[in-house]
N, C-alpha and C positions, 0 to 999 in steps of 0.2 A: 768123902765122896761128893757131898751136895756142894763144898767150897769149891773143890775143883771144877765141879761142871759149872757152878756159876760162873768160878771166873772163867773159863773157857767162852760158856757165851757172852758174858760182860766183855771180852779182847774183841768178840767177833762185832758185838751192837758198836762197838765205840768203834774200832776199823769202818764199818760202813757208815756210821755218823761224820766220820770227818774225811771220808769220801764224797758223802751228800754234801752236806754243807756246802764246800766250794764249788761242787757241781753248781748247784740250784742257784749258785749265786754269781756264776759264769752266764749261766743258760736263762734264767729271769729278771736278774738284776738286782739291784738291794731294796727298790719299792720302799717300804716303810720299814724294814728293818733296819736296827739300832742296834748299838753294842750292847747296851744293857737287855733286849730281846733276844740276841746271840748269848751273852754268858746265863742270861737267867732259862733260855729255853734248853739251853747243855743241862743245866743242873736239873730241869722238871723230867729233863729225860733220861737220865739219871736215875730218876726217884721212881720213875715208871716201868723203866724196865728192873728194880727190887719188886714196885709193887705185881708186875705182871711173872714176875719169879716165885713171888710168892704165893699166886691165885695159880698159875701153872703145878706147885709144888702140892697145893692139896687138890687139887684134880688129880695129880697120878698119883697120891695114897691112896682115893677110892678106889685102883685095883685091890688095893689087899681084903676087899670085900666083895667085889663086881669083878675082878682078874684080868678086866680091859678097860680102861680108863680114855680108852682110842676116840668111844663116841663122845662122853662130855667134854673132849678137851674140839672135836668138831664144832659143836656145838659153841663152846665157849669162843671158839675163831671167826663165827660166824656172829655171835652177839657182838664181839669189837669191830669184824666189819662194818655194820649196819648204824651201832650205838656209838659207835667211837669218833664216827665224823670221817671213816675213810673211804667208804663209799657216795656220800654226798655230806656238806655241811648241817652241823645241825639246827643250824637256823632256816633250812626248809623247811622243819618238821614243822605240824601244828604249833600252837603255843604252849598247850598243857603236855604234850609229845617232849616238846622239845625242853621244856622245864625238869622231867623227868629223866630222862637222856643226861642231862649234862649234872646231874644229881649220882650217876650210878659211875665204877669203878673205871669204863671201856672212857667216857669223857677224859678220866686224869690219863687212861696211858696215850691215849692219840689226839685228844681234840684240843686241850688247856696246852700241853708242850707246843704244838704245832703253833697254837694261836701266839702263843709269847713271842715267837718267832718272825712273826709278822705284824703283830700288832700289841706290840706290849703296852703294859700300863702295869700299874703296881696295886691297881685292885685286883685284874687279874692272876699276877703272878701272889697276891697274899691267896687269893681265893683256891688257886690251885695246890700251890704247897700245902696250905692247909689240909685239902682232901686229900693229896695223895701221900699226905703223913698218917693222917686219921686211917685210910683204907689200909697203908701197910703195917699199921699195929694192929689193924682187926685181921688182915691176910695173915701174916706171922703169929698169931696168935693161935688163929684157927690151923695153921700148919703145923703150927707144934703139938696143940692137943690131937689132932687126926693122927699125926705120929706117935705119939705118945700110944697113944689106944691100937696104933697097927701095930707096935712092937710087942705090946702087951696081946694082941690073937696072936701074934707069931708065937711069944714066947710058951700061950697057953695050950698050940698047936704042934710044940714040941719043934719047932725051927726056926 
């Protein structure tokens, strides 16, 4: 069930990524994008929409304790807005704001891909891969033991 709906969304992210793409590069121009900021920013996003799959996926097992998983996944949409660089860059923030921000999970899905995109460099792109490898062994890991544990009240709940 969870493969299917992944790859279900995974057809739909990558349909609209390579919709965008040649949009944005119609409509703005190439600026300082590079090929190696094009193939490496595919792959950070890539790795971002696993890791936002996987912080998605234990959000909605906390229904099998709370039975609506509706507000923290609000919640969590509103934290990538703000933190993830898509409502403003995160180099507005203060300095200690903004040092923190690009430290937490919302950075690797929208703000480290985006930036590869436009401004690559290969510190950036180590610096990123590296988080958002790190965040999706700690995301999958955490989704597996929440699942573990909701099968296990299912099971002790007689369903």
């Amino acid at each position: 069930m969870f493969a299917t709906r992944f790859a279900s969304i995974f057809s739909e992210t990558l349909a609209v990524l390579l919709l965008t793409i040649p949009l944005g590069l119609f409509l703005v121009g190439t600026g300082t994008i590079t090929v190696w900021g094009v193939l490496f920013g595919i792959l950070a996003v890539i790795l971002a929409f696993i890791l936002d799959s996987f912080i998605s996926l234990s959000i909605g097992l906390v229904a099998f304790w709370t039975e609506d998983a509706r507000p923290y996944q609000w919640i969590y949409g509103k934290f990538l807005f703000v933190l993830g660089g898509l409502m403003f860059p995160l180099e507005i923030f203060p300095t200690w704001l903004q040092t923190i921000a690009k430290l937490l999970p919302p950075a690797y899905l929208m703000y480290y891909p985006a930036r590869l995109f436009v401004d690559f460099s290969w510190e950036l792109l180590l610096r990123a891969l590296i988080g958002q490898i790190v965040y999706i062994t700690v995301f999958g890991i955490a989704a597996y033991v929440i699942y573990k544990s909701a099968i296990r009240k299912v099971s002790i709940n007689g369903g």
